[in-house]
C-alpha positions as CSV (number, residue, x, y, z in Angstrom):
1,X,-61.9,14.8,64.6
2,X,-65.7,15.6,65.9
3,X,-66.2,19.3,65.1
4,X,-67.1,19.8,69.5
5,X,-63.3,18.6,69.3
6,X,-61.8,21.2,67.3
7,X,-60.1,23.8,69.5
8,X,-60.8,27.5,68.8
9,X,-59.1,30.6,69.7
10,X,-62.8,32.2,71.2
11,X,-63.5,29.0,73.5
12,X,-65.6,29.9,76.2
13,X,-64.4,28.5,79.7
14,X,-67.0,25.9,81.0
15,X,-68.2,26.7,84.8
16,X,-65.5,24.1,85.6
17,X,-62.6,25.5,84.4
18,X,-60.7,28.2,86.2
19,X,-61.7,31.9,85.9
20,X,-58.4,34.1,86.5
21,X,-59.9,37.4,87.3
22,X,-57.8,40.7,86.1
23,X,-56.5,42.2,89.1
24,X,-58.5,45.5,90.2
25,X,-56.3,49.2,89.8
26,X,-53.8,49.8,92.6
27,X,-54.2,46.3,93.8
28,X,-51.0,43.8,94.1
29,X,-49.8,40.8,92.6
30,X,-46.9,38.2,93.5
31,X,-45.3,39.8,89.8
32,X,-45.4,43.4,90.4
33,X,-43.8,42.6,94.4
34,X,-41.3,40.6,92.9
35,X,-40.0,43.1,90.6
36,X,-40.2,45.7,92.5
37,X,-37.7,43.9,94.7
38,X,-35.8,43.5,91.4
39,X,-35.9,47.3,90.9
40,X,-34.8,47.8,94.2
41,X,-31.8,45.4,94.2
42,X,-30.5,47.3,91.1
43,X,-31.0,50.5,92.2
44,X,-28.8,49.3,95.5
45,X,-26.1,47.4,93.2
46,X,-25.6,50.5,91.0
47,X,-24.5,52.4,94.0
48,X,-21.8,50.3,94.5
49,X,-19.7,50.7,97.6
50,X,-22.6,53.2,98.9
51,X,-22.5,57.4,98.7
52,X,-19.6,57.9,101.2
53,X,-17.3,55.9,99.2
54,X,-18.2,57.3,95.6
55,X,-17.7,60.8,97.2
56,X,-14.5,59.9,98.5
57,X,-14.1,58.7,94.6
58,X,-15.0,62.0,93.3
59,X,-12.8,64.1,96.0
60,X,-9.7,62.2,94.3
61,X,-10.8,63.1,91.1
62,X,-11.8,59.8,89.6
63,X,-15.1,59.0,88.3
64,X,-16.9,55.7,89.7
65,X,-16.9,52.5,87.6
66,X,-20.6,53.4,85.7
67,X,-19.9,57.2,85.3
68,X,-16.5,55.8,83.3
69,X,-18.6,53.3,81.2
70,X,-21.7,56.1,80.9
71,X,-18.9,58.0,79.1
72,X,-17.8,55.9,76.8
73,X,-20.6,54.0,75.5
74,X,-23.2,56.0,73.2
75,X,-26.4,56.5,75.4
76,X,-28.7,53.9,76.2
77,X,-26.4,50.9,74.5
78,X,-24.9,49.4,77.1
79,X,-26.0,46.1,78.4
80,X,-25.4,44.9,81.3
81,X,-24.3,41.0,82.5
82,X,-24.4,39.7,85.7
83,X,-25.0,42.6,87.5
84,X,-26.9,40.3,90.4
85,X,-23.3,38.9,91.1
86,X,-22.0,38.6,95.0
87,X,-19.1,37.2,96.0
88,X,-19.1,33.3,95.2
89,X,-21.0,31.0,97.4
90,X,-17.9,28.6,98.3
91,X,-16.0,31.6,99.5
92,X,-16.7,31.0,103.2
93,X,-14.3,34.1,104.1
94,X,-16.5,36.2,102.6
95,X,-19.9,35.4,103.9
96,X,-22.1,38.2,105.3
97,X,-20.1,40.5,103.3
98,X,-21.8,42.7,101.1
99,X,-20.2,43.0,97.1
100,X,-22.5,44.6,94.8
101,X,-21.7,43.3,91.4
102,X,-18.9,41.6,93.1
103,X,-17.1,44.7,92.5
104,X,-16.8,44.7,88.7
105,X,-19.4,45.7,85.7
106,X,-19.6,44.1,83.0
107,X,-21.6,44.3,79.7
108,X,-21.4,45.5,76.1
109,X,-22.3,48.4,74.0
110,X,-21.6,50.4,71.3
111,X,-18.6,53.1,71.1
112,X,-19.3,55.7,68.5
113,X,-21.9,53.1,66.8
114,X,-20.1,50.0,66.9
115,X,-20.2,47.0,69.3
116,X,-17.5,46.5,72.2
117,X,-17.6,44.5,75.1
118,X,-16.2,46.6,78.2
119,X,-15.8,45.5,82.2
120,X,-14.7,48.4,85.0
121,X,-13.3,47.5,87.8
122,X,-14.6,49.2,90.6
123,X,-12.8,50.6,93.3
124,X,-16.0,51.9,95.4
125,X,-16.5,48.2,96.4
126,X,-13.5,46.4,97.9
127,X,-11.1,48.3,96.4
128,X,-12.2,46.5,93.3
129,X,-10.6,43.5,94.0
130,X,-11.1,40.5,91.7
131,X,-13.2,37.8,93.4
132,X,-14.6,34.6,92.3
133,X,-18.0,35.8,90.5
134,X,-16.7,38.9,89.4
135,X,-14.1,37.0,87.1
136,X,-16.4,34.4,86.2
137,X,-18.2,37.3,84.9
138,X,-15.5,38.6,83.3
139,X,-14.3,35.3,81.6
140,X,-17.9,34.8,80.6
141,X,-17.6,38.7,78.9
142,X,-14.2,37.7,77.0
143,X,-15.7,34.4,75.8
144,X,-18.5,36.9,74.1
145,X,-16.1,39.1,72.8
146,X,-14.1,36.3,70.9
147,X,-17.2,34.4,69.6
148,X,-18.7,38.0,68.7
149,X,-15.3,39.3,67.7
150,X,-15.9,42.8,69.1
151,X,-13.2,45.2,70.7
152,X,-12.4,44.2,74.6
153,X,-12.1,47.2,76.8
154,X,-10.9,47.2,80.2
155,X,-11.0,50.2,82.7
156,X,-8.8,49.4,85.2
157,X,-9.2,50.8,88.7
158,X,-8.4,47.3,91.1
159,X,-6.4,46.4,94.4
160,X,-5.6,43.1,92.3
161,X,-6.7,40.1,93.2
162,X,-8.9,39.6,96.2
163,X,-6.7,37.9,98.9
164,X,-9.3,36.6,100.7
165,X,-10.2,34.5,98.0
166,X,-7.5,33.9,96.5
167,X,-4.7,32.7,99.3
168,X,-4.3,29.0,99.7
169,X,-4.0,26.0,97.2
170,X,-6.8,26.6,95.5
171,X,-5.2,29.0,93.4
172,X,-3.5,26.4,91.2
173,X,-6.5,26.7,89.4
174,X,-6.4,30.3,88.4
175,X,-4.2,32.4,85.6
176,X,-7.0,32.0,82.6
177,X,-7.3,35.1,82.0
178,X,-3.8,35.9,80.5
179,X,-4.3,32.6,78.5
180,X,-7.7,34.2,76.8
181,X,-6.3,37.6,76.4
182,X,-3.1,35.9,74.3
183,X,-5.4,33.9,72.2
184,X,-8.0,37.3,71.4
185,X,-4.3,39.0,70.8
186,X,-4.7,40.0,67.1
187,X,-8.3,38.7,66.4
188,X,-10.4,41.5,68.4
189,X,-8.7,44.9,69.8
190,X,-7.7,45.4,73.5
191,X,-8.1,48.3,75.5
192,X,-6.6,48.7,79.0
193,X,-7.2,51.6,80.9
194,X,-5.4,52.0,84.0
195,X,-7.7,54.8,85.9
196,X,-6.7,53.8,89.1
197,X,-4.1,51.2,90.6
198,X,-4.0,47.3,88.7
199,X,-1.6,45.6,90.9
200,X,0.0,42.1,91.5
201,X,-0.6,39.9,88.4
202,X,-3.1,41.3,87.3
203,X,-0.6,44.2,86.3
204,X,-0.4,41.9,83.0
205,X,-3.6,42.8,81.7
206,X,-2.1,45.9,80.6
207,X,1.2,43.8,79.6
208,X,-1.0,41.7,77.0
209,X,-3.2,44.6,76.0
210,X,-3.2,46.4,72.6
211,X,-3.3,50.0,74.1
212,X,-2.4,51.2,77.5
213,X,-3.5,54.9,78.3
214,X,-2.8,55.6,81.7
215,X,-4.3,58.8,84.2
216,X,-1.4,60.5,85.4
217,X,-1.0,60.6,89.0
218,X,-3.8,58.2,89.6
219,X,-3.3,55.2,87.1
220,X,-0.5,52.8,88.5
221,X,0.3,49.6,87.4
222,X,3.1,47.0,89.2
223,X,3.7,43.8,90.1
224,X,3.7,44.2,93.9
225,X,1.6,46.8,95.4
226,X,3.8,49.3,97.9
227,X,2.7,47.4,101.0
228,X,4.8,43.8,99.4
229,X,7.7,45.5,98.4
230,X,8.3,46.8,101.7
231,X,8.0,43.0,102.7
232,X,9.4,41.8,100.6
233,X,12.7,43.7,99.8
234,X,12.3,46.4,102.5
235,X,12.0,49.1,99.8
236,X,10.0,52.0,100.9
237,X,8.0,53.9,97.7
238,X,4.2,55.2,96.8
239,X,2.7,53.6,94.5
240,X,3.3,56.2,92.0
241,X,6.6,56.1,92.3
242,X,6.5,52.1,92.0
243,X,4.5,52.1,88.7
244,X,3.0,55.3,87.9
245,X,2.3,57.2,84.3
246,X,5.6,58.8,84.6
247,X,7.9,55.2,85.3
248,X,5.6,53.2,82.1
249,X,4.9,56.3,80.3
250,X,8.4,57.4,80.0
251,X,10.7,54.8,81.3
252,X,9.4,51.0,80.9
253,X,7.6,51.6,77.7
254,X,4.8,49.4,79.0
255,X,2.1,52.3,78.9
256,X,1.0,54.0,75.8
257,X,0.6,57.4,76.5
258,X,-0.6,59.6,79.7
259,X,-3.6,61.6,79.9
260,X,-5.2,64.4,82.5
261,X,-8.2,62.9,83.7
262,X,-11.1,60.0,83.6
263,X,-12.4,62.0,80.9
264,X,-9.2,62.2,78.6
265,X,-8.6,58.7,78.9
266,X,-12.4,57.6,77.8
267,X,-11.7,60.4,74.8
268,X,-8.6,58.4,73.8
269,X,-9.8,54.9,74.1
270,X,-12.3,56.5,71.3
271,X,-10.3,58.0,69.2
272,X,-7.4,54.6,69.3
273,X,-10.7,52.1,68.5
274,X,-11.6,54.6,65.4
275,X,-8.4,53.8,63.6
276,X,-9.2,49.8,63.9
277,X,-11.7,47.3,62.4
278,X,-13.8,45.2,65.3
279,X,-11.6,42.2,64.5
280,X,-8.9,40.6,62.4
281,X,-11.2,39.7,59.5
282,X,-12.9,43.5,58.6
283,X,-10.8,46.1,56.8
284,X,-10.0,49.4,59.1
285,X,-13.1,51.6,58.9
286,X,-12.7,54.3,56.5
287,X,-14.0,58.0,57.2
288,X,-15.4,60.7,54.9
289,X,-12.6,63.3,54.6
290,X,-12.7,67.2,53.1
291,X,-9.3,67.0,52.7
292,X,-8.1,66.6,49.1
293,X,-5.6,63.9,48.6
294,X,-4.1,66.0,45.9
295,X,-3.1,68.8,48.5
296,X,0.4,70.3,48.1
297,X,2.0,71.4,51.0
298,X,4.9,74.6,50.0
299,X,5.5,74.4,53.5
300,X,7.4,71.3,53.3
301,X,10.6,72.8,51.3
302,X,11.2,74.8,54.4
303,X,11.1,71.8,56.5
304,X,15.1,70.6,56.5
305,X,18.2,72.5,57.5
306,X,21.1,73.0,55.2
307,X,23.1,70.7,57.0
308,X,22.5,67.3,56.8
309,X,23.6,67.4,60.7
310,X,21.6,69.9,61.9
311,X,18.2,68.4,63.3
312,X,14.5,69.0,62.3
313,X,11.2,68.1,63.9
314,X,9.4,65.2,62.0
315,X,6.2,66.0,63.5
316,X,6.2,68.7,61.2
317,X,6.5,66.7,58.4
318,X,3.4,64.3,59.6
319,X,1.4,67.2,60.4
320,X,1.6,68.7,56.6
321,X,0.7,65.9,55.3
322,X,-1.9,63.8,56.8
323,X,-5.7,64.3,56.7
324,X,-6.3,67.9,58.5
325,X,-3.0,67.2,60.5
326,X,-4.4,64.8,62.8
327,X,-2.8,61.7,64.4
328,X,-2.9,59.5,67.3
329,X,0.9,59.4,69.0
330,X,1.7,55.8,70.6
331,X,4.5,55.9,73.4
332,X,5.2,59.3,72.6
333,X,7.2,59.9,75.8
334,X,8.9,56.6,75.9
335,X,11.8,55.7,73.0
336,X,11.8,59.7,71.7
337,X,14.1,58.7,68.7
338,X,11.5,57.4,66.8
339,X,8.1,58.2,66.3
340,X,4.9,55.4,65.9
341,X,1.2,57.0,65.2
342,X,-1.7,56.5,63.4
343,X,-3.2,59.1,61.3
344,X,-5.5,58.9,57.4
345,X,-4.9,59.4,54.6
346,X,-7.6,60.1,52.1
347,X,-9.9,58.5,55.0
348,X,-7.8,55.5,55.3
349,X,-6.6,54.6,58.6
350,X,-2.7,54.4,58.5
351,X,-0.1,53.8,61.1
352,X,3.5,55.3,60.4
353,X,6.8,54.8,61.9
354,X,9.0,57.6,61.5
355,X,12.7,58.5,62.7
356,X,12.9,61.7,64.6
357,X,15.9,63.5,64.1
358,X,15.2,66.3,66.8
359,X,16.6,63.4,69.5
360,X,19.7,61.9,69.3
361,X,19.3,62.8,65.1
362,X,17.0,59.9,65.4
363,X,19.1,57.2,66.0
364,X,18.2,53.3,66.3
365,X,18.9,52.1,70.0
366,X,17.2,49.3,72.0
367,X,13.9,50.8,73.3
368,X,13.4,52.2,69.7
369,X,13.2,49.3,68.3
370,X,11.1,47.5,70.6
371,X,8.9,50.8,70.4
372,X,8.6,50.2,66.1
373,X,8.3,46.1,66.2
374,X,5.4,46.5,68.5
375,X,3.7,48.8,66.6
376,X,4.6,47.1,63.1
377,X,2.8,44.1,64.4
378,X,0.3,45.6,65.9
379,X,-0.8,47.2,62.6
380,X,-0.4,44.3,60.4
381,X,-2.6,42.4,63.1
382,X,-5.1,44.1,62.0
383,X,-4.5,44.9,58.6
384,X,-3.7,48.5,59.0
385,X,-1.4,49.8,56.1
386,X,2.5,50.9,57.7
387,X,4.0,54.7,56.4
388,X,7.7,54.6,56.9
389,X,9.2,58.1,56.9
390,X,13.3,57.5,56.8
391,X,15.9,59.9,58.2
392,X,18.1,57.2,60.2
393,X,21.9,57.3,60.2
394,X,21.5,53.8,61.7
395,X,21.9,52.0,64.9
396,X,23.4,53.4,68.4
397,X,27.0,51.4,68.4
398,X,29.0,50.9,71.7
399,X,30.3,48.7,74.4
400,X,27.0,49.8,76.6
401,X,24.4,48.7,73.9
402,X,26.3,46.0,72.8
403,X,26.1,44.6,76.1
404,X,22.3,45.4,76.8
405,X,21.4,43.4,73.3
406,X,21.4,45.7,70.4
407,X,21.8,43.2,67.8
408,X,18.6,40.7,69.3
409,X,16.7,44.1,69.3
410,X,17.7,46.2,66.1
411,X,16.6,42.0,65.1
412,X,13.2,42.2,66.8
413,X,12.4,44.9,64.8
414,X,14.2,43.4,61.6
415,X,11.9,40.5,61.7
416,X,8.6,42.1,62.1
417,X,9.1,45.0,58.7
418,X,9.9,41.2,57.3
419,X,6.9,39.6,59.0
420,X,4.6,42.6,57.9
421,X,2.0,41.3,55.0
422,X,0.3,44.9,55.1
423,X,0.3,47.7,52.3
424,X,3.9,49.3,53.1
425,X,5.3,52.4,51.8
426,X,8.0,54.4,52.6
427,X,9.4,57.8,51.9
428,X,13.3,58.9,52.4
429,X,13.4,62.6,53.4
430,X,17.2,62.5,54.0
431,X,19.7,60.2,55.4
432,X,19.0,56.2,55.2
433,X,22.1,55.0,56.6
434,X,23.2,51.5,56.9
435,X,20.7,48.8,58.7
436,X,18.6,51.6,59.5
437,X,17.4,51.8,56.0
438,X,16.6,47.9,55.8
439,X,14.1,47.8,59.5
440,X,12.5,51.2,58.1
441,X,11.5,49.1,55.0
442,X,14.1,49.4,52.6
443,X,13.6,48.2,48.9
444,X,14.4,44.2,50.1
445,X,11.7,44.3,52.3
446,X,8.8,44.6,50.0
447,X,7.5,48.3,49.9
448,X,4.7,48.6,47.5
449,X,6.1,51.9,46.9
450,X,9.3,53.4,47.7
451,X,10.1,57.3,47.3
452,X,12.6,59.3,47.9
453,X,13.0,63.8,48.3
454,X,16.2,64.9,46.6
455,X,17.9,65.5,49.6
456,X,17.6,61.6,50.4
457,X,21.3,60.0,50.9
458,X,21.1,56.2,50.8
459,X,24.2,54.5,51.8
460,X,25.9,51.9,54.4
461,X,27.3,54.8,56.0
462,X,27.9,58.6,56.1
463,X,30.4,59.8,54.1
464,X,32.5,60.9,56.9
465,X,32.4,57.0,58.1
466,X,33.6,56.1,54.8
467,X,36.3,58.5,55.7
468,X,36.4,57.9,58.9
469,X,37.3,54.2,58.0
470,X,38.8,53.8,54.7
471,X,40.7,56.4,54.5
472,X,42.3,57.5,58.0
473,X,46.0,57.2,57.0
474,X,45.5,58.8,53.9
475,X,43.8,62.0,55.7
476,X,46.2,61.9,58.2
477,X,49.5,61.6,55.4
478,X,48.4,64.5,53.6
479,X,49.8,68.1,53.3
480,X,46.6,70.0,55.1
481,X,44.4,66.3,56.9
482,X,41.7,69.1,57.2
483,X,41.1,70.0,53.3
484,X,41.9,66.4,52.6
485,X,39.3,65.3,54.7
486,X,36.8,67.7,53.3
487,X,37.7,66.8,49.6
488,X,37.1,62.9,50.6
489,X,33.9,63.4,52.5
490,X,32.4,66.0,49.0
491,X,33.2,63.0,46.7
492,X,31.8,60.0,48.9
493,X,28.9,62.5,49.0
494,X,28.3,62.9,45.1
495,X,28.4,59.1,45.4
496,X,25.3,58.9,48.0
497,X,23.5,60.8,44.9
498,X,19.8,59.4,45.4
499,X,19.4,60.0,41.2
500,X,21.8,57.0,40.9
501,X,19.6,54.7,42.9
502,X,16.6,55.8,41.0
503,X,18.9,55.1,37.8
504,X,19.1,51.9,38.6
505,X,15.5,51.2,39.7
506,X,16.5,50.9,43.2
507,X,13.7,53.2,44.3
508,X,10.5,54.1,42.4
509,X,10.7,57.5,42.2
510,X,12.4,61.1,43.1
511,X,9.7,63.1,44.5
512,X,8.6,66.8,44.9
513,X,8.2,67.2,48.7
514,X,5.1,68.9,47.9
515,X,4.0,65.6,46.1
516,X,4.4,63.8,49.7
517,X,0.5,63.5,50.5
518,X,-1.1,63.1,46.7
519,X,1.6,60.4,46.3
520,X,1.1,58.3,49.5
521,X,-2.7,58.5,48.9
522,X,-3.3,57.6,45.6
523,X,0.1,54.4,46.7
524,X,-2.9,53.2,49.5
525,X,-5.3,53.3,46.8
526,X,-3.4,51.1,44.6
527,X,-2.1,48.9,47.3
528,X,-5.4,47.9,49.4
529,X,-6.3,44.6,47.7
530,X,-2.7,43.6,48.5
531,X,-2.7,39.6,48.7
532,X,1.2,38.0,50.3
533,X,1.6,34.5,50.0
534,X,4.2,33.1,52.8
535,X,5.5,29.2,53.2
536,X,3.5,27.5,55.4
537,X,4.4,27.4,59.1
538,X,3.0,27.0,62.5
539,X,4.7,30.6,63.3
540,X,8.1,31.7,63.3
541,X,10.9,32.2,65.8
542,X,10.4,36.2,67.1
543,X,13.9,37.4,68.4
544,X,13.2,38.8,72.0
């Protein structure tokens, strides 16, 4: 190539050629009109349904849509998508209407330092019904969270669907949401927050989702809003009486926990994503603790009665022994007879499933189990190490449970201790009666350690069922039934001695109470490179 060929970064322009002149100070170009339009358009979007309806917001105590995610993001993360969306151009019922965002925000940040993709519905615009756009936007956020595998957090605060988009034939194409949520189930974490209503079928975000925290008196969830049930079956309620906090919270079992306000809930949904690794494939964070793992607790020989019958609190138990008694109760209100939290240990993120013998002397019935299988599998999910604390004298027998399915729940729960690959230990306190000792991970189902306090009892039955029903006619032949009784019931007891199954290697060891924390500690320690190795299958059969 001829050297007057050769192109060079200093060229000078020939007279020809173009001269593009800098433009002078305070003049204009197309580029600085053109995003000053773009600043403007934001600036209009993020008000969303305009100042009179984000008052109205505020006056019924609920913070709008960006205040929610402003809270729960760390500052100046979150990153917005599609936040130029409108409601969809084939929507002809919605033309000339004015959606900013389409009435949802979507976008990612980070939540205590680490990544999670989060949409909030918002109410300020349309209720915060779901349109067209706004779920594209949504599905396009789910599809990021997957291939990113970050935490999925919803705040919830939606009419439902948006009818005028929805109604008519063209709905046969809809419903993939729910698909997507069931394939992130167990890959990436799900939060939904219900901060205001979720209605219709959208109510089933919650229904797939991980963790449920709900705003009492202002988070509802249901499958018909108050307005279709009235039409539909002529019953007249609120919508808090339909599906608030206090009907999932205490009697459906389909919400987690309730909280006071917007800012509780946010608090929460922190504190639930601390205990949990971003997805599947990363170990549960661990956190620097003061708390020594070799900490003795003398408080914990006051902790039983004297009578085996008398009841206790368990939560006094957890508290004296995890790290700086803190823990994180799931569905504390719902199923009261047993008790599912997460709490550390040493650091190490832990969930425990515990019977609580201040209720019903912490009996096995349907709800409980259903409460415990959900939580076992949640934890194993995500490879979160399961603390069984055992005082069960079994399942809730009976014409009335019979009938409502006992034996496919008590099963439920069965299969998923059995199902559970996870570090498991447990610890018998006092009574482990019957098939209550097998679903709270009894020797059979693989503990990696299994210990017991002195006062543990481990048997089919109580020794006054062993009475009860072995030895009726004898009781009731004798001279005094009453001292008979008693003599029977003092030498079935000797039997239930737990130094004769830790004879006979049934458990691992007979523990100091005081030993409780030190020993579960230094068992996670041991235990977390734990490798199962199960028969190949495409999955198996889950009672329901």
């Amino acid at each position: 190539m001829a050297d007057s060929e050769t192109p060079t970064s200093d060229a000078t322009p020939t007279s020809d050629a173009p001269v593009s002149e800098a433009p002078a100070p305070g003049s204009s170009s197309l580029l600085r009109t053109l995003v000053e339009d773009l600043q403007a358009r934001r600036e209009h979007i993020k008000l969303g349904g305009g100042e009179a309806k984000i008052a109205r917001q505020h006056e019924q105590g609920k913070l709008t849509a960006r205040e929610r995610i402003a809270l729960l993001v760390d500052e100046g993360s979150f990153v917005e998508l599609g936040i130029q969306g409108r409601p969809h151009s084939t929507q002809r019922a919605m033309e000339g209407v004015d959606a900013p965002a389409d009435g949802v925000i979507t976008g990612y940040g980070k939540i205590d330092g680490r990544l999670a993709a989060v949409c909030a519905y918002d109410f300020t615009v349309m209720a915060g019904s779901m349109g067209m756009t706004g779920e594209f936007k949504v599905t396009r956020l789910r599809e990021l969270a997957l291939t990113k595998r970050i935490p999925f957090v919803w705040l919830l605060d939606s009419a439902g669907a948006r009818v005028q988009e929805a109604a008519g034939a063209m709905f046969a194409g809809s419903g993939h949401l729910f698909r997507e949520e069931v394939i992130m189930s167990g890959v990436i974490p799900q939060v939904a927050a219900l901060m205001g209503p979720c209605a219709a079928g959208t109510a089933y975000i919650p229904g797939l989702a991980d963790f449920v925290p709900m705003v009492k008196g202002r988070g509802s969830m249901a499958l018909a809003g108050p307005h279709l049930v009235r039409a539909a079956i002529g019953e007249d309620v609120t919508q808090e009486e339909l599906g608030g906090s206090r009907v999932h919270c205490r009697k459906s079992g389909v919400g987690d926990m309730e909280v006071a306000d917007d800012q509780e809930c946010v608090a929460r949904i922190k504190e639930y994503l601390s205990y949990f690794p971003s997805n599947c494939e990363q170990a549960p964070p661990l956190r620097p603790v003061s708390d020594p793992i070799d900490r003795a607790e003398d408080a914990l020989l006051d902790v039983l009665p004297e009578s085996n019958r008398k009841p206790y609190d368990m939560y006094d138990v957890i508290r004296l022994i995890v790290d700086d008694g803190d823990y994180l109760d799931i569905k504390r209100q719902w199923a009261k007879t047993i008790i599912t939290c997460f709490a550390r240990f040493g650091g190490r993120p832990v969930g425990i499933v515990a019977n609580q013998p201040k209720q019903l002397g912490g009996i096995l019935d349907n709800d409980s189990a259903d409460k415990a299988a959900r939580f076992i599998n949640l934890c194993n999910a995500f490879g979160t190490p399961l603390l069984f604390i055992q005082d069960v004298p079994g399942f809730m027998v009976g014409t009335k449970v019979e009938a409502q399915g006992i034996i496919r729940h008590g099963a439920k729960m069965l299969y998923a201790v059995a199902n559970a690959t996870v570090p498991k230990l447990t610890v018998i306190t006092r009574k482990a009666y019957g098939a209550g000792y097998y679903v709270m991970n009894g020797r059979a189902y693989e503990p990696d350690l299994i210990v017991a306090w002195p006062s543990a009892e481990i048997s089919v039955m109580g020794a006054e069922g062993v009475v009860e029903i072995a030895f009726r006619k004898v009781v009731e032949e004798a001279e005094d039934p009453a001292a008979k009784r008693a003599e029977l019931i003092e030498n079935f007891r000797k039997m239930f001695d737990v130094y004769i199954a830790a004879g006979n290697d049934m458990i691992d060891d007979v523990i100091d109470p005081r030993e409780t924390r030190p020993t579960i500690c230094r068992a996670l320690e041991m235990a977390q490179g734990k490798k199962v190795e199960r028969p190949w299958k495409r999955h198996g059969v889950v009672p329901v």
